[in-house]
N, CA and C atoms as a LAMMPS dump frame, in Angstrom:
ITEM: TIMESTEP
0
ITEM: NUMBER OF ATOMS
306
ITEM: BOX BOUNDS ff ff ff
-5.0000000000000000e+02 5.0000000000000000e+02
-5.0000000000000000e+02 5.0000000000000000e+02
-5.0000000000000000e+02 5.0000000000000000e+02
ITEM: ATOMS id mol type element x y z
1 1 1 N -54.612 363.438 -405.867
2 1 2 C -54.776 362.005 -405.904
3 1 3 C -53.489 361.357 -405.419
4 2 1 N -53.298 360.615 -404.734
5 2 2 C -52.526 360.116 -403.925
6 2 3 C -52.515 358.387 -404.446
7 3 1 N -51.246 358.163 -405.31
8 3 2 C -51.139 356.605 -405.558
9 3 3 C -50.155 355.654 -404.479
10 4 1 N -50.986 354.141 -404.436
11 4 2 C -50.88 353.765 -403.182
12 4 3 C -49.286 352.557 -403.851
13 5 1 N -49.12 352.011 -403.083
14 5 2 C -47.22 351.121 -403.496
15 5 3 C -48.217 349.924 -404.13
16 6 1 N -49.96 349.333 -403.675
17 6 2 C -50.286 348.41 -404.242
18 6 3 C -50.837 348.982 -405.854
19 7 1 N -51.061 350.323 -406.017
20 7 2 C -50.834 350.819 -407.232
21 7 3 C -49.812 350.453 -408.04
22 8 1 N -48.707 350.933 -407.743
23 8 2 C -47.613 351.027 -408.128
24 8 3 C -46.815 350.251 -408.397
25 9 1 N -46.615 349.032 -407.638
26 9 2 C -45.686 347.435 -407.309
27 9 3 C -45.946 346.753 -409.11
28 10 1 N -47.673 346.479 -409.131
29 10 2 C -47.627 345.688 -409.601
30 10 3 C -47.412 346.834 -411.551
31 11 1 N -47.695 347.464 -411.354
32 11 2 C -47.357 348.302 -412.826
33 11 3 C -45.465 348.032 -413.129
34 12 1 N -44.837 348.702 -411.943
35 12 2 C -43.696 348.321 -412.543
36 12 3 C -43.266 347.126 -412.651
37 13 1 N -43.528 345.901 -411.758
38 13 2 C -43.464 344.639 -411.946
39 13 3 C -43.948 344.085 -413.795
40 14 1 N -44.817 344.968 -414.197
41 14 2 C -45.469 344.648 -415.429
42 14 3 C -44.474 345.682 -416.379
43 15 1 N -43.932 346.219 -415.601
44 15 2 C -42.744 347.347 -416.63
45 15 3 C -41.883 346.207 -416.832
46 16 1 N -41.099 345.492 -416.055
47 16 2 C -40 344.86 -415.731
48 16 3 C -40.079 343.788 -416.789
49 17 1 N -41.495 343.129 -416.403
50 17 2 C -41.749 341.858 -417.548
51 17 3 C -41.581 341.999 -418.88
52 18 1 N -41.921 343.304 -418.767
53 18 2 C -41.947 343.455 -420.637
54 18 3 C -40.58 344.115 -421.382
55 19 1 N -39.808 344.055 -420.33
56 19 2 C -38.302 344.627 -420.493
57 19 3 C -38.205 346.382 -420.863
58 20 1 N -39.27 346.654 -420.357
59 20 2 C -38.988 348.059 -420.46
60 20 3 C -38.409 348.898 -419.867
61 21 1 N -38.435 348.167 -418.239
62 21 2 C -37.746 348.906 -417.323
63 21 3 C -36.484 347.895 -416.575
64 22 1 N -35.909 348.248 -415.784
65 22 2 C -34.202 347.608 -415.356
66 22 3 C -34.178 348.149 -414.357
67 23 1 N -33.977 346.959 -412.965
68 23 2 C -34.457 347.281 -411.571
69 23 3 C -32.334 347.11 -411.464
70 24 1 N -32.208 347.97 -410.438
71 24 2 C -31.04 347.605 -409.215
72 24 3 C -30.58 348.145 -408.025
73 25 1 N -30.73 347.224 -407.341
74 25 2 C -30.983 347.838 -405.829
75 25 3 C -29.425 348.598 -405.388
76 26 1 N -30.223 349.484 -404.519
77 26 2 C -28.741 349.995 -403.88
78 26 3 C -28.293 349.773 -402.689
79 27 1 N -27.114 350.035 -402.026
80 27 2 C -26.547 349.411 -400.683
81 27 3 C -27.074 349.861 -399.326
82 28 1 N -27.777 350.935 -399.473
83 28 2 C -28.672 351.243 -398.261
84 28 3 C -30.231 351.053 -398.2
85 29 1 N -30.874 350.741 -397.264
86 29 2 C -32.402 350.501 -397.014
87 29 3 C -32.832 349.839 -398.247
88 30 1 N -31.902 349.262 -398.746
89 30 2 C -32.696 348.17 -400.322
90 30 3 C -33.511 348.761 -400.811
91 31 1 N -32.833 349.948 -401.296
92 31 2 C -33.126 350.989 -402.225
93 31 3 C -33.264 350.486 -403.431
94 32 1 N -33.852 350.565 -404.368
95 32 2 C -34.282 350.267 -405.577
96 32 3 C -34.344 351.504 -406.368
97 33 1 N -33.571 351.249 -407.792
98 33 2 C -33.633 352.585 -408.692
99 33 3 C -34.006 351.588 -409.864
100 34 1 N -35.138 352.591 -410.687
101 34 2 C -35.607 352.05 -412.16
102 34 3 C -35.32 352.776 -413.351
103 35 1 N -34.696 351.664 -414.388
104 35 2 C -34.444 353.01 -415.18
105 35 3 C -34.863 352.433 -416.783
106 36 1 N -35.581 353.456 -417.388
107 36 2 C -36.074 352.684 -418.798
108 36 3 C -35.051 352.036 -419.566
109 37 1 N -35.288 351.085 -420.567
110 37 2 C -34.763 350.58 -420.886
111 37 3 C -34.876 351.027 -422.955
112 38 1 N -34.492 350.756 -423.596
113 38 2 C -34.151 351.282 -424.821
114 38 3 C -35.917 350.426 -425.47
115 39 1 N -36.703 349.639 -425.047
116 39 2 C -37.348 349.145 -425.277
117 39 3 C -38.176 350.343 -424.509
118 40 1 N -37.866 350.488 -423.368
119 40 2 C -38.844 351.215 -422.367
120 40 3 C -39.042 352.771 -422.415
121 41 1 N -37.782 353.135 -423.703
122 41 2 C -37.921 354.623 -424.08
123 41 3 C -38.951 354.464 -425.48
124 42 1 N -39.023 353.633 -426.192
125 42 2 C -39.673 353.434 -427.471
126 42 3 C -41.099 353.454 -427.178
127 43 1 N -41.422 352.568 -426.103
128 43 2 C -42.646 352.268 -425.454
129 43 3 C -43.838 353.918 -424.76
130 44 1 N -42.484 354.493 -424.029
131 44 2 C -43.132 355.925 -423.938
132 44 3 C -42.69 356.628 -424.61
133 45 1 N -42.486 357.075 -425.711
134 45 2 C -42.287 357.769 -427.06
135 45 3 C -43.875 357.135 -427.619
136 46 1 N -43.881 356.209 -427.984
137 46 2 C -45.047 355.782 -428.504
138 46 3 C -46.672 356.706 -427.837
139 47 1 N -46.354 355.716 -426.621
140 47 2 C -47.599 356.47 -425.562
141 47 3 C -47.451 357.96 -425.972
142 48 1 N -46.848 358.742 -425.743
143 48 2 C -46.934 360.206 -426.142
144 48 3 C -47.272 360.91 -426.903
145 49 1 N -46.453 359.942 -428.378
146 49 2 C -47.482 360.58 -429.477
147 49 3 C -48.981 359.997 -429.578
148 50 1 N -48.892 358.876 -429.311
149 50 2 C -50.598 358.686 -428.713
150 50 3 C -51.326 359.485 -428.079
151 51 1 N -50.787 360.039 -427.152
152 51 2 C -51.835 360.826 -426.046
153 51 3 C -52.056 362.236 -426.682
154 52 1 N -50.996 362.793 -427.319
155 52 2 C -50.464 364.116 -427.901
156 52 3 C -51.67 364.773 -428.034
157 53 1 N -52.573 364.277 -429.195
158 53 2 C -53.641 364.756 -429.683
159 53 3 C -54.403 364.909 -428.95
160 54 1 N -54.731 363.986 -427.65
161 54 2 C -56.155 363.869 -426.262
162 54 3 C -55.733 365.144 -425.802
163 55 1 N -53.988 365.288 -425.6
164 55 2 C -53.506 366.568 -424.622
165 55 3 C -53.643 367.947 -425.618
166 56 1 N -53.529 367.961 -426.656
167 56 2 C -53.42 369.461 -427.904
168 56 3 C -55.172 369.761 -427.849
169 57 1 N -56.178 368.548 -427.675
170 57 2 C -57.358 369.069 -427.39
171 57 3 C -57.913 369.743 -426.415
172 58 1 N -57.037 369.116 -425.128
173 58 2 C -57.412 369.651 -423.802
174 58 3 C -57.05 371.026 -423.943
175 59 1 N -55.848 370.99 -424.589
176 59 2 C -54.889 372.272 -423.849
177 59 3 C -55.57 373.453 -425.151
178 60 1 N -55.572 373.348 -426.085
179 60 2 C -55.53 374.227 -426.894
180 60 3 C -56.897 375.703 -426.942
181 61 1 N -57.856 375.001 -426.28
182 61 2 C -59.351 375.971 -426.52
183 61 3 C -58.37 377.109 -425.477
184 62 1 N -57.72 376.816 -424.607
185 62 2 C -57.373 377.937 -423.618
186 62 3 C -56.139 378.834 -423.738
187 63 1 N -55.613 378.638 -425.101
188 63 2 C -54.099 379.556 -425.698
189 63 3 C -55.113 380.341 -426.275
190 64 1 N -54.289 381.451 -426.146
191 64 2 C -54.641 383.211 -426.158
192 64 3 C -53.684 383.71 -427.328
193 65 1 N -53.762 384.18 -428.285
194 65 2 C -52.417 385.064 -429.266
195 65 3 C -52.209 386.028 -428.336
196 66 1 N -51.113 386.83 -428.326
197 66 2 C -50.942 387.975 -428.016
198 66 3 C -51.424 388.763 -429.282
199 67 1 N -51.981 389.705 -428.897
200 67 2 C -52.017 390.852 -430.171
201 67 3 C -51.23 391.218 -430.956
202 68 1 N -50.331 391.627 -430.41
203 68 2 C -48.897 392.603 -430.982
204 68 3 C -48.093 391.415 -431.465
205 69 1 N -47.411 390.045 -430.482
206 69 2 C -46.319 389.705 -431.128
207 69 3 C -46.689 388.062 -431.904
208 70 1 N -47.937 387.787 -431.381
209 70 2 C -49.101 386.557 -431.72
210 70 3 C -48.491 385.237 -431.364
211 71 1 N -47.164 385.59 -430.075
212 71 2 C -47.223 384.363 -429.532
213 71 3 C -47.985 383.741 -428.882
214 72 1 N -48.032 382.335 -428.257
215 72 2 C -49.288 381.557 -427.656
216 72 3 C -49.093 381.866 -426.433
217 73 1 N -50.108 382.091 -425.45
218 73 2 C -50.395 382.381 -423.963
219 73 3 C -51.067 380.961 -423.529
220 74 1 N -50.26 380.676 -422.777
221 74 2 C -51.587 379.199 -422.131
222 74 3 C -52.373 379.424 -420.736
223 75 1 N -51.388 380.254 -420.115
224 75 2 C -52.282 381.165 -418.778
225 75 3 C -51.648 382.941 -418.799
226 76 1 N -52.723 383.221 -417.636
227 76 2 C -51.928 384.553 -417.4
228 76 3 C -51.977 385.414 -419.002
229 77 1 N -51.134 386.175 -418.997
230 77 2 C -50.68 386.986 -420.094
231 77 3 C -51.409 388.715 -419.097
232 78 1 N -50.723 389.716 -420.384
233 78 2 C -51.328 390.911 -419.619
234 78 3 C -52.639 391.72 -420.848
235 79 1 N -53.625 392.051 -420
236 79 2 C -54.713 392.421 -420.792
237 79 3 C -54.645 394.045 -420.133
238 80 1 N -55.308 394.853 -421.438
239 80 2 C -55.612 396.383 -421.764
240 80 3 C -56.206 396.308 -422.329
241 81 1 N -57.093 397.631 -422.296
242 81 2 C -58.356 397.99 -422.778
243 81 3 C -57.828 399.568 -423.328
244 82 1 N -57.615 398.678 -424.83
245 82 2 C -57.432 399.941 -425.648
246 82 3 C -58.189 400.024 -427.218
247 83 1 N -58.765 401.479 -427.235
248 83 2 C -59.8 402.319 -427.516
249 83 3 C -61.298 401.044 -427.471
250 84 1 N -61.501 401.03 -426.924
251 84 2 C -62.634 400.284 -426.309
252 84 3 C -62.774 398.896 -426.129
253 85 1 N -61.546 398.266 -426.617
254 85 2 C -61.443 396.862 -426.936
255 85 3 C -60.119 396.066 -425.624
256 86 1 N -60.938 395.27 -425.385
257 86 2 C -60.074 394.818 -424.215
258 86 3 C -59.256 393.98 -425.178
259 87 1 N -57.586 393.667 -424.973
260 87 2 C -56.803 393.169 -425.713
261 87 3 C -55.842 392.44 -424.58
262 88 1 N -55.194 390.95 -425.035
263 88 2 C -54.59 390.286 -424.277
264 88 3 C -52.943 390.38 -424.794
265 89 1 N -52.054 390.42 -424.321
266 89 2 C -50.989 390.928 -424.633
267 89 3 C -50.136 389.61 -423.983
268 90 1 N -48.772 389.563 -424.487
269 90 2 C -48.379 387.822 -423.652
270 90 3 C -47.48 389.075 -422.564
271 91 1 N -46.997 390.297 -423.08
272 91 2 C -46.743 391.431 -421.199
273 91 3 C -46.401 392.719 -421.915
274 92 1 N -46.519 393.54 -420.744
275 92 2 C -46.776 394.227 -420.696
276 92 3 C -46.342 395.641 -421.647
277 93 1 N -45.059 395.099 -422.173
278 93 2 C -43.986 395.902 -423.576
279 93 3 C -44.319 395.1 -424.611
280 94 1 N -45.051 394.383 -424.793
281 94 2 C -46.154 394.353 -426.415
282 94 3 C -47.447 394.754 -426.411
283 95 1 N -47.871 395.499 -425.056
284 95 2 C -48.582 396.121 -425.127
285 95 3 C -48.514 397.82 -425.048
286 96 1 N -47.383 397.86 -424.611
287 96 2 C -46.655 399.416 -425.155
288 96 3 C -46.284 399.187 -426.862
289 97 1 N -45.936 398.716 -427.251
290 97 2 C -45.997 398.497 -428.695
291 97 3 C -46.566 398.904 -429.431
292 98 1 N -47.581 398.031 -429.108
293 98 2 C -48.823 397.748 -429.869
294 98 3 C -49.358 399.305 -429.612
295 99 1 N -49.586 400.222 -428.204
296 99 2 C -49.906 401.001 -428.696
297 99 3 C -49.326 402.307 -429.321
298 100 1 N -48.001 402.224 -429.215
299 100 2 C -46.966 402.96 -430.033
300 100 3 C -47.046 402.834 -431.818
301 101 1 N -47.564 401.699 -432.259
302 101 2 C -47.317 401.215 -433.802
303 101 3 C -49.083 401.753 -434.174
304 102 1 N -49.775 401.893 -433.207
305 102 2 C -51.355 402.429 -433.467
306 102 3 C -51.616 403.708 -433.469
């Protein structure tokens, strides 16, 4: 997805108003740098723990334990098929482990 500057203009323009963000241009090509403002760090702190929960729902059906050391996997990890049971491992020396301690 590709956001366009008429996206964009008027959001930070609406950052600016609400003192969250602090515009100042720089000496070449009227460069513009934005930078939050102590209002504008509170503001996304807020949003975050707001969203937190939408994102721990998304994300969570797809974490894996490892077997052996039962840390969380969110992709990837290494899987074996040991004594008939396919097992997900977060790599490949907790899955030597695991079958060393069996």
């Amino acid at each position: 997805m590709k956001v366009s500057p008429g996206e964009i203009c008027p959001f930070l323009r609406s950052l600016k108003e609400r003192k969250f963000i602090k515009v100042s241009s720089r000496e070449s090509r009227d460069k513009k740098v934005y930078r939050l403002t102590k209002d504008g760090r509170v503001f996304v702190k807020n949003a975050i723990d707001r969203f937190a929960g939408v994102i721990n729902l998304a994300v969570e059906p797809r974490i894996i334990v490892c077997a052996h050391c039962g840390c969380e996997i969110y992709r990837g990890g290494h899987k074996e098929k040991i004594k008939g049971r396919l097992l997900v491992f977060c790599c490949k020396h907790c899955a030597e482990s695991f079958k060393r301690e069996k």
